[in-house]
N, CA, C and O atoms as a Maestro MAE file, in Angstrom:
{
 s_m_m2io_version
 :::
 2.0.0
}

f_m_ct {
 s_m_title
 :::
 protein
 m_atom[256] {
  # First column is atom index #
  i_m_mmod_type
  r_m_x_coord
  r_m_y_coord
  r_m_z_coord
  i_m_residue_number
  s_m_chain_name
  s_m_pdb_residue_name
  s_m_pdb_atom_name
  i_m_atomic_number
  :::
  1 25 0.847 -1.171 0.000 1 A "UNK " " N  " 7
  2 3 0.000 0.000 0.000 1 A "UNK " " CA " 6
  3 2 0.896 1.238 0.000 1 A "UNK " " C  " 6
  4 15 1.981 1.266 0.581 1 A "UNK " " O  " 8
  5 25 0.281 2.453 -0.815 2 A "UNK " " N  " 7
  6 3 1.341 3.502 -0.766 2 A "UNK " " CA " 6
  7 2 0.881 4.340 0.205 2 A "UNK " " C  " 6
  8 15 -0.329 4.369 0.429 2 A "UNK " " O  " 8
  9 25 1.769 5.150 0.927 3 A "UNK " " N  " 7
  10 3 1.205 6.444 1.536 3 A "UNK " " CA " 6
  11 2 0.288 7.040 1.174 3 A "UNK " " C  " 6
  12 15 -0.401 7.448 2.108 3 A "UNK " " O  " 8
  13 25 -0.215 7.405 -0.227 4 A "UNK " " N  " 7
  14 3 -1.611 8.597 -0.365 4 A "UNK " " CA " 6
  15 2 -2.678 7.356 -0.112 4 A "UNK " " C  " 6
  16 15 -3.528 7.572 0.752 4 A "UNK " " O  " 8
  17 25 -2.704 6.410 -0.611 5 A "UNK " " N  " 7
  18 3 -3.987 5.064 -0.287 5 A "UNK " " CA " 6
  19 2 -3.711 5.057 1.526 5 A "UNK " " C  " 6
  20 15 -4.784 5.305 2.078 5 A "UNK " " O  " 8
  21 25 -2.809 4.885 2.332 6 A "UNK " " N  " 7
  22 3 -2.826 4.956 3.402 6 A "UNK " " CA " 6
  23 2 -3.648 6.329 4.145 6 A "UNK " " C  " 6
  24 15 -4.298 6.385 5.189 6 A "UNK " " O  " 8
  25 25 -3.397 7.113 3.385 7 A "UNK " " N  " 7
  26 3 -4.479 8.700 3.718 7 A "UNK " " CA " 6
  27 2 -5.435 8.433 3.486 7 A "UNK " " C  " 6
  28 15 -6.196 8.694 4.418 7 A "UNK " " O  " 8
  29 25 -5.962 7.949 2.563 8 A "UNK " " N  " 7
  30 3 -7.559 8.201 2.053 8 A "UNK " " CA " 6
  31 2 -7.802 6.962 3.046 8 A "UNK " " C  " 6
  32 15 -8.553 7.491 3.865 8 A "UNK " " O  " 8
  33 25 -7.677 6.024 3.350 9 A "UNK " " N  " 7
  34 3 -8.186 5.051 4.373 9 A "UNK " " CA " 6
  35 2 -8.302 5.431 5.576 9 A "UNK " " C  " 6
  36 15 -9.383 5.339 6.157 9 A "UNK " " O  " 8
  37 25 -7.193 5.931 6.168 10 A "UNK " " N  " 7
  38 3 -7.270 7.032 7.322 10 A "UNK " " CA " 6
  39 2 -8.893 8.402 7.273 10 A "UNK " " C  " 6
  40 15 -9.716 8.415 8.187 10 A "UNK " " O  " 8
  41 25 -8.952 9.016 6.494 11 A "UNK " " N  " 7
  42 3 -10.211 9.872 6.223 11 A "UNK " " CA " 6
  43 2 -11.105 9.035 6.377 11 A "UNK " " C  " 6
  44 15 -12.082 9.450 7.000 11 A "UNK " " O  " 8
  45 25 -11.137 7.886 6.002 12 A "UNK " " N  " 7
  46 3 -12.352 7.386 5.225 12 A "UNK " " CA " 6
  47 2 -13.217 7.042 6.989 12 A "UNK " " C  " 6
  48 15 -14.377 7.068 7.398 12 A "UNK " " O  " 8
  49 25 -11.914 6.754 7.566 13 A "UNK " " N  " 7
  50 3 -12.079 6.075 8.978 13 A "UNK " " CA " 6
  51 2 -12.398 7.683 10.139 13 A "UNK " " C  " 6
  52 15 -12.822 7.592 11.292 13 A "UNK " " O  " 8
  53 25 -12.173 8.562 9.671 14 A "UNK " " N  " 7
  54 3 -12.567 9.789 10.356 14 A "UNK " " CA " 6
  55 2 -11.395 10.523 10.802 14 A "UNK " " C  " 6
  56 15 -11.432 11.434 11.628 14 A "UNK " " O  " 8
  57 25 -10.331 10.078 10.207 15 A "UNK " " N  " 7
  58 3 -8.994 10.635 11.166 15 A "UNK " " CA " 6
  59 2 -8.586 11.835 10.038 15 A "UNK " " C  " 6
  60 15 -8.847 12.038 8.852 15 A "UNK " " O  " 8
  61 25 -8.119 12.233 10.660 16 A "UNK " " N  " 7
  62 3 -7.365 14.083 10.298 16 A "UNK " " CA " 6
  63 2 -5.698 14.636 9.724 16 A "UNK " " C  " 6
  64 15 -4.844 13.888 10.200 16 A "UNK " " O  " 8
  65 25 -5.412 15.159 9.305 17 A "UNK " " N  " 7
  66 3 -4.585 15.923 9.326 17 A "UNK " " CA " 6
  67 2 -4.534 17.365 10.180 17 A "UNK " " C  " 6
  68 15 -5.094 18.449 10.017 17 A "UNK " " O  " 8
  69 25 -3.786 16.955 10.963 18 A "UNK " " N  " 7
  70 3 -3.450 18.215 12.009 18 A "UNK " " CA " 6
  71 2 -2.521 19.225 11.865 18 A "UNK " " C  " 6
  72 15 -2.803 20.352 12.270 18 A "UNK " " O  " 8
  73 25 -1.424 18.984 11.333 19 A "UNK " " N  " 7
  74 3 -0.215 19.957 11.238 19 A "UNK " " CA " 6
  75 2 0.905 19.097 10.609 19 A "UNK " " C  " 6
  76 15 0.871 17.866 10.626 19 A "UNK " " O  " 8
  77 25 2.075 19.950 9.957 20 A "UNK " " N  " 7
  78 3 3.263 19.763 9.741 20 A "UNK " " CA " 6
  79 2 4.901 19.193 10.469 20 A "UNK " " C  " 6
  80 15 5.645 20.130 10.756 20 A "UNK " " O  " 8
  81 25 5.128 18.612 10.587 21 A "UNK " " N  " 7
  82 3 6.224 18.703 11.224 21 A "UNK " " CA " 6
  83 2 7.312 18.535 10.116 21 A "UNK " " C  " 6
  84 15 6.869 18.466 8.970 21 A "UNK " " O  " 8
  85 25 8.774 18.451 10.288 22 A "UNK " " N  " 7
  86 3 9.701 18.913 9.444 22 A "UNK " " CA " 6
  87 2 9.968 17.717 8.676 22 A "UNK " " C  " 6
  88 15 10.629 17.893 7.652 22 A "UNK " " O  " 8
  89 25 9.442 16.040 9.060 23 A "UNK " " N  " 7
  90 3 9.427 15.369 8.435 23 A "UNK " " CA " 6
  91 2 8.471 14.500 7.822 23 A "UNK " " C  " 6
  92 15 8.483 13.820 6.795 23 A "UNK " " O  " 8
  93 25 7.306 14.793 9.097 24 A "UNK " " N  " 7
  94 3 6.157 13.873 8.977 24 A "UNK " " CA " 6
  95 2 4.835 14.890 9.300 24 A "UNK " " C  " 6
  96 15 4.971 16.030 9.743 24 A "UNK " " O  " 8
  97 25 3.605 14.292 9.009 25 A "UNK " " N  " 7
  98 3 2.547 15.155 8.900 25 A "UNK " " CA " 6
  99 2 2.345 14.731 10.077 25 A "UNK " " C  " 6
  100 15 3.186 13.972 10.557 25 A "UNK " " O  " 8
  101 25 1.186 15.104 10.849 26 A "UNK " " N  " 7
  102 3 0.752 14.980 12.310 26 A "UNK " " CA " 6
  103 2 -0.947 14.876 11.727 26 A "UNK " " C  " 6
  104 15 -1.418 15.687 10.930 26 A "UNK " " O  " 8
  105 25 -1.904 13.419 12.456 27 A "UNK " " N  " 7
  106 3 -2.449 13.132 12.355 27 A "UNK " " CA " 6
  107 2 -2.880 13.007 13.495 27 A "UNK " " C  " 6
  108 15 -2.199 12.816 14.502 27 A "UNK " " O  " 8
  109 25 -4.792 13.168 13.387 28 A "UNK " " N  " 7
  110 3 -5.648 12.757 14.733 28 A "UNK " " CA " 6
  111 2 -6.152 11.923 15.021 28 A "UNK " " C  " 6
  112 15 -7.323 12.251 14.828 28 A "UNK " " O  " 8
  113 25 -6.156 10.910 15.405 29 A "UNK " " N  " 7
  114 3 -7.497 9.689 15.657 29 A "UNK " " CA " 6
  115 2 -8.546 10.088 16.914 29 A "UNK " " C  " 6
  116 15 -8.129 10.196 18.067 29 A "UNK " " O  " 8
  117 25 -10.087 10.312 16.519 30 A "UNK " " N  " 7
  118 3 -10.810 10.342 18.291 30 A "UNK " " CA " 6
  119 2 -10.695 8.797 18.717 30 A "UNK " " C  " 6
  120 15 -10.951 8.687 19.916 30 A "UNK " " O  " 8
  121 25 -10.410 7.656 18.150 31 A "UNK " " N  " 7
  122 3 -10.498 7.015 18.847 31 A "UNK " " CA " 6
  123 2 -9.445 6.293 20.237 31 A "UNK " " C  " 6
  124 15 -9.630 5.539 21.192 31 A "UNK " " O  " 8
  125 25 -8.103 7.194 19.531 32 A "UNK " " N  " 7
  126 3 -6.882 7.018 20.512 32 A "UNK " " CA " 6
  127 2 -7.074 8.305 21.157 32 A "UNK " " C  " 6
  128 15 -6.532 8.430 22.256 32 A "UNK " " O  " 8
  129 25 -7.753 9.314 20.687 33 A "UNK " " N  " 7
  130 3 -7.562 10.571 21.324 33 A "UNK " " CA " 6
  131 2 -6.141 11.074 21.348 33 A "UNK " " C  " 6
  132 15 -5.808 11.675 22.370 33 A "UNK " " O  " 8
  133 25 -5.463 10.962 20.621 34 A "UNK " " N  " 7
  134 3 -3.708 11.300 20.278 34 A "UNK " " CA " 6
  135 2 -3.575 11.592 19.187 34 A "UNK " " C  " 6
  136 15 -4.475 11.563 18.348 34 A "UNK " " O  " 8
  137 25 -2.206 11.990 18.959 35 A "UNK " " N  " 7
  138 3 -1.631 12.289 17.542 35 A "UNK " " CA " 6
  139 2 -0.967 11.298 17.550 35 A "UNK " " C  " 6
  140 15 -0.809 10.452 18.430 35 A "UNK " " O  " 8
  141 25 -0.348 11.433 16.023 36 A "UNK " " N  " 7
  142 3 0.280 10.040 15.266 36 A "UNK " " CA " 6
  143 2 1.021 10.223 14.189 36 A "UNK " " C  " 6
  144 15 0.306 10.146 13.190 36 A "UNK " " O  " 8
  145 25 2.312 10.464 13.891 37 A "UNK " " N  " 7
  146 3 2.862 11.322 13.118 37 A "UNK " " CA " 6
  147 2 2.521 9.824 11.646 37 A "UNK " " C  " 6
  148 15 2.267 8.635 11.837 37 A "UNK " " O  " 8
  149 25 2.655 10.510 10.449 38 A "UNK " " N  " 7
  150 3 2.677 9.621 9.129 38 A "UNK " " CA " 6
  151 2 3.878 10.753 8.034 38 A "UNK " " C  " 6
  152 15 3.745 11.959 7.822 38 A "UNK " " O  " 8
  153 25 4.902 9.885 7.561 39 A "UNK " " N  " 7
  154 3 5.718 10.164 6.285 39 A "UNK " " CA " 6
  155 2 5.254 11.135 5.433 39 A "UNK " " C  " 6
  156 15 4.088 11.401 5.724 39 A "UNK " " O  " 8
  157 25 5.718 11.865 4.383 40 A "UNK " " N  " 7
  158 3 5.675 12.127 3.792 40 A "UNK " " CA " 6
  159 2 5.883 11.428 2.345 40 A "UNK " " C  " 6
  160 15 6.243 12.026 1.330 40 A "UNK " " O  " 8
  161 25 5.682 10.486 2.413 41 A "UNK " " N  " 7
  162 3 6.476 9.517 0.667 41 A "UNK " " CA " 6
  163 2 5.074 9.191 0.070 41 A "UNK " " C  " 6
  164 15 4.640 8.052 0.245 41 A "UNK " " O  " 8
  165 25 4.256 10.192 -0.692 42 A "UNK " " N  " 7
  166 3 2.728 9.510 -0.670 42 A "UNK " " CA " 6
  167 2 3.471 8.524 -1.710 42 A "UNK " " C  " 6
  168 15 3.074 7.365 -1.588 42 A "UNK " " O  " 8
  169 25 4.258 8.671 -2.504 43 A "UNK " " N  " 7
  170 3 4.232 7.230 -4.032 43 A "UNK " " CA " 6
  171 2 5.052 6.316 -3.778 43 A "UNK " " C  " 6
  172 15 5.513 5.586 -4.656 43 A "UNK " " O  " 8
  173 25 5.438 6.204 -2.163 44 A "UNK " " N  " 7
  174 3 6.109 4.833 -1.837 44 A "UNK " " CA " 6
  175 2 5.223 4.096 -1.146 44 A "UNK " " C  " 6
  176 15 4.121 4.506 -0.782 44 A "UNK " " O  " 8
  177 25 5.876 2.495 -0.857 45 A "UNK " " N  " 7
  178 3 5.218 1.710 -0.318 45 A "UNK " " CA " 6
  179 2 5.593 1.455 1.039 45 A "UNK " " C  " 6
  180 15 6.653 0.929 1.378 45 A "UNK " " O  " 8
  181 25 4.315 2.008 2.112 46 A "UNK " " N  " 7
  182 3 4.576 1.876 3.055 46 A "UNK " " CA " 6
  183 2 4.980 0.183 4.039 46 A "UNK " " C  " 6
  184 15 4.479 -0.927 3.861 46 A "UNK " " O  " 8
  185 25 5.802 0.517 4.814 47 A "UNK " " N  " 7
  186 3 6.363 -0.883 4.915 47 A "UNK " " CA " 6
  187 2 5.529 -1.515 5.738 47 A "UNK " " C  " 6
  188 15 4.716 -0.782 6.300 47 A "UNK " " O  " 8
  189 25 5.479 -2.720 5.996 48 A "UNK " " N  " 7
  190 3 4.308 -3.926 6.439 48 A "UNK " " CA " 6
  191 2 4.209 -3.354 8.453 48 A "UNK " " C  " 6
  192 15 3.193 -3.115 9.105 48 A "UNK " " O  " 8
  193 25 5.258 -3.319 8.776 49 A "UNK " " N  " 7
  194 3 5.393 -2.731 10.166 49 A "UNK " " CA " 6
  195 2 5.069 -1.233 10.691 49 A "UNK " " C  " 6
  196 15 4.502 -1.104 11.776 49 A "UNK " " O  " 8
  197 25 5.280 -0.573 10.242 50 A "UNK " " N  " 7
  198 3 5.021 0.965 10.116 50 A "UNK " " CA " 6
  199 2 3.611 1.308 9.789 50 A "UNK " " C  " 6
  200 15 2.980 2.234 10.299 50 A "UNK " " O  " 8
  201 25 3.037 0.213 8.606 51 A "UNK " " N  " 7
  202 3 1.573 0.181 8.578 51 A "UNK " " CA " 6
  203 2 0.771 -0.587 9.692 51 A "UNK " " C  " 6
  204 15 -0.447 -0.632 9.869 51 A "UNK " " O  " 8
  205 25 1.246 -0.862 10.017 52 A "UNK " " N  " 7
  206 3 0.804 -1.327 11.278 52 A "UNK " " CA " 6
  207 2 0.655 -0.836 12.590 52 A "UNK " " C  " 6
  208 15 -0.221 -1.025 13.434 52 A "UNK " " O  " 8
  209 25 1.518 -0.279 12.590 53 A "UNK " " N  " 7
  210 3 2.181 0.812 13.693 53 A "UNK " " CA " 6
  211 2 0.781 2.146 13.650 53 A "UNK " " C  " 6
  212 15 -0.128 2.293 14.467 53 A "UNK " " O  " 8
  213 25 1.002 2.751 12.701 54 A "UNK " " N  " 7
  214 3 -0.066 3.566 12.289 54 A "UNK " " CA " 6
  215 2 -1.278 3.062 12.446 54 A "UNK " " C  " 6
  216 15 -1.997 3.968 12.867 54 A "UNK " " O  " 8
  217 25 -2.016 1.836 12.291 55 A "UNK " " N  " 7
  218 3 -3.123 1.741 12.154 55 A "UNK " " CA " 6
  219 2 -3.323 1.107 14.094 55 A "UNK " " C  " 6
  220 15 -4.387 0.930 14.687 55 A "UNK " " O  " 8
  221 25 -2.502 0.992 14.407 56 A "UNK " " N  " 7
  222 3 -2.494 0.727 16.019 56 A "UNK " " CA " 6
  223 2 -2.669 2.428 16.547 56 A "UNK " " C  " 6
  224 15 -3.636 2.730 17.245 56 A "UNK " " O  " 8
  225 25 -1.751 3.359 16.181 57 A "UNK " " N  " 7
  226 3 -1.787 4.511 16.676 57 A "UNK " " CA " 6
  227 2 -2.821 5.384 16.310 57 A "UNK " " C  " 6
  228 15 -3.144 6.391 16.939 57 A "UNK " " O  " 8
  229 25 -3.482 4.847 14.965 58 A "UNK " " N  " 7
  230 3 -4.652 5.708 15.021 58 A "UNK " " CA " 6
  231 2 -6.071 5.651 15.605 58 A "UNK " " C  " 6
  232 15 -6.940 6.516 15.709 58 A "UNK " " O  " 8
  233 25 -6.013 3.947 16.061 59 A "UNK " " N  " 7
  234 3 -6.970 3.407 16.950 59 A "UNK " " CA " 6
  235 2 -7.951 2.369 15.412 59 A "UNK " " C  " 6
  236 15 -9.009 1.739 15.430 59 A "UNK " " O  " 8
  237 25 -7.583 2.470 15.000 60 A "UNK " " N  " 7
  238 3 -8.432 1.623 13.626 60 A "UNK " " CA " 6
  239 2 -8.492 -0.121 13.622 60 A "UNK " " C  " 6
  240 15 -9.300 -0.938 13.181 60 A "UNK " " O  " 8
  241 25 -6.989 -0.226 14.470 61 A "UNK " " N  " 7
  242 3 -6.826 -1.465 14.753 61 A "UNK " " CA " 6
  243 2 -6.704 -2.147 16.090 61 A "UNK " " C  " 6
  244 15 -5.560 -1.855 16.439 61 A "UNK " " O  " 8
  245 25 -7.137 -2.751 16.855 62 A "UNK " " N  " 7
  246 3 -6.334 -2.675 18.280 62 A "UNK " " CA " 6
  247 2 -5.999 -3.778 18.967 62 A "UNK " " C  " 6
  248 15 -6.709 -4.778 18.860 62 A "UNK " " O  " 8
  249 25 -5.151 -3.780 19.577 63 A "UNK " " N  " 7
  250 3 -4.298 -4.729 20.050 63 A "UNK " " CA " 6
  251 2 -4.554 -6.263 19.742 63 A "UNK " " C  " 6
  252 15 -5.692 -6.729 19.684 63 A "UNK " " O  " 8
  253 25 -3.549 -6.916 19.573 64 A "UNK " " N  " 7
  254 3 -3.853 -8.573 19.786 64 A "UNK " " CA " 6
  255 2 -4.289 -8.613 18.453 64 A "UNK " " C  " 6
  256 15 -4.683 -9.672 17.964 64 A "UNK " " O  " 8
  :::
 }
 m_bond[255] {
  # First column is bond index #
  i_m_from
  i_m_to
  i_m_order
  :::
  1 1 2 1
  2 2 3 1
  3 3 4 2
  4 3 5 1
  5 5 6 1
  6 6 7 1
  7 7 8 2
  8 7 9 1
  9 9 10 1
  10 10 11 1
  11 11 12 2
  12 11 13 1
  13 13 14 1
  14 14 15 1
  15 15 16 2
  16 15 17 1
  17 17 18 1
  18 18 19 1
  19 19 20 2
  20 19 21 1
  21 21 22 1
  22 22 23 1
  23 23 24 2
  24 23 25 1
  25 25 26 1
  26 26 27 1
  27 27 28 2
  28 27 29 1
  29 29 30 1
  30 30 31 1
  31 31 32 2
  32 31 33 1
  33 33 34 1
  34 34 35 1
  35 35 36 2
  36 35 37 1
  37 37 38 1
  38 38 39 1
  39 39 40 2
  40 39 41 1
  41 41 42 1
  42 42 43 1
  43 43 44 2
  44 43 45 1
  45 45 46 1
  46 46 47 1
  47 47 48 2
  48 47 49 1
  49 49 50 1
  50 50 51 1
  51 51 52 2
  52 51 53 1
  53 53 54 1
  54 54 55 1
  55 55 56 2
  56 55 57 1
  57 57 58 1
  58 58 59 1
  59 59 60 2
  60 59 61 1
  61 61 62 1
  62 62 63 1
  63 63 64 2
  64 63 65 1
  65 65 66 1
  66 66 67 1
  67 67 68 2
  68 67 69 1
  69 69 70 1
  70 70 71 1
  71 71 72 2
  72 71 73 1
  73 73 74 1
  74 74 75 1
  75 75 76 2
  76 75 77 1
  77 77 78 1
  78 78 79 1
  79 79 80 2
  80 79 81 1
  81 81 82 1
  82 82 83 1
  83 83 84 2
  84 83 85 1
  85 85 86 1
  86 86 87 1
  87 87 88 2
  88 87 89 1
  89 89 90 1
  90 90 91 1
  91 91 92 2
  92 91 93 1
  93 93 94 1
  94 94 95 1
  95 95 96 2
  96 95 97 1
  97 97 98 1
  98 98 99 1
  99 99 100 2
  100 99 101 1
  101 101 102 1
  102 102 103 1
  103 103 104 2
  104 103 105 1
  105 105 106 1
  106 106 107 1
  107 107 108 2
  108 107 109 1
  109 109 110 1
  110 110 111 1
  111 111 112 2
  112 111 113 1
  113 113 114 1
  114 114 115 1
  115 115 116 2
  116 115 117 1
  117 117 118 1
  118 118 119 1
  119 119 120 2
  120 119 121 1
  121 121 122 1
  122 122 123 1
  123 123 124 2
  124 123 125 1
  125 125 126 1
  126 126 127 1
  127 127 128 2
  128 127 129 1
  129 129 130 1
  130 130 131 1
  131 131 132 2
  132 131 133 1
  133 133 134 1
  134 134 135 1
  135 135 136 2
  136 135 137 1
  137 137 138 1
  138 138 139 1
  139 139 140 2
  140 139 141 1
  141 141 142 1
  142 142 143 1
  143 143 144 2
  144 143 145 1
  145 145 146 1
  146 146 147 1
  147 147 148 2
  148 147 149 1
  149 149 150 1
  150 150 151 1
  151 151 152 2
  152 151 153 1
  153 153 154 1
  154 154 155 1
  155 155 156 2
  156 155 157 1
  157 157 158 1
  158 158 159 1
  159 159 160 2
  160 159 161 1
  161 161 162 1
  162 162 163 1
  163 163 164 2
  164 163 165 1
  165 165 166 1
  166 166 167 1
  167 167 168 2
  168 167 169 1
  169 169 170 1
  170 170 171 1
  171 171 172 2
  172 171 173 1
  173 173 174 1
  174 174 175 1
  175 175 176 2
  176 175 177 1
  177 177 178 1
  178 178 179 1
  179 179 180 2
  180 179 181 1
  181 181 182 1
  182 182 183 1
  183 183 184 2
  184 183 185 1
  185 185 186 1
  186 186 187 1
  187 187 188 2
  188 187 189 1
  189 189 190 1
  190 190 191 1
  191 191 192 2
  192 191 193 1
  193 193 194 1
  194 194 195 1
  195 195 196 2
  196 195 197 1
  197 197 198 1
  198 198 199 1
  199 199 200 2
  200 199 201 1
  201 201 202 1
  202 202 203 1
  203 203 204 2
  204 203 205 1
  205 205 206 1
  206 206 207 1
  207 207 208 2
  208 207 209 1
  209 209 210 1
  210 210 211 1
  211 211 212 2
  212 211 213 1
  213 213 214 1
  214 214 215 1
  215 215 216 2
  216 215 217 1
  217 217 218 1
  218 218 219 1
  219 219 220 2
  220 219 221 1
  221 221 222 1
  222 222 223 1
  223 223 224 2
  224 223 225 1
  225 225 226 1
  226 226 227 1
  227 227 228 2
  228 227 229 1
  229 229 230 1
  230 230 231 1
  231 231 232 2
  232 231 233 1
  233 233 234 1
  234 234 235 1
  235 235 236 2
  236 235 237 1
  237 237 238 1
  238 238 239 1
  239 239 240 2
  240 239 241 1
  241 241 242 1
  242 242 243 1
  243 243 244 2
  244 243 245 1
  245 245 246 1
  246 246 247 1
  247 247 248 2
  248 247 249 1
  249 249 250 1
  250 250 251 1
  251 251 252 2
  252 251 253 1
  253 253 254 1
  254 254 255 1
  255 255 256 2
  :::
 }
}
């Protein structure tokens, strides 16, 4: 999966773009109630762990 398909799944699920940081965008989930930083590489392929990571931190997925 690439980074911009990783965004639009993120929206689709209700989560946000919050702000910039110098490497990574800053994202909201209400369901973690936190931020969650995501890459900037929308036309690469995000790696199997990191997508994972993200979808734990945005609350979409959860534990176990």
């Amino acid at each position: 999966m690439k980074y911009a398909e990783l965004k639009k799944l993120l929206k689709k699920h209700g989560r946000h773009k919050t702000g910039e940081g110098s490497k990574h965008e800053e994202w909201f989930g209400p369901m973690s109630n936190r931020p969650f930083p995501i890459g900037r590489h929308s036309g690469e392929d995000v790696p199997k762990g990191t997508y994972n990571a993200i979808l734990l931190q945005s609350g979409i997925k959860g534990k176990g």
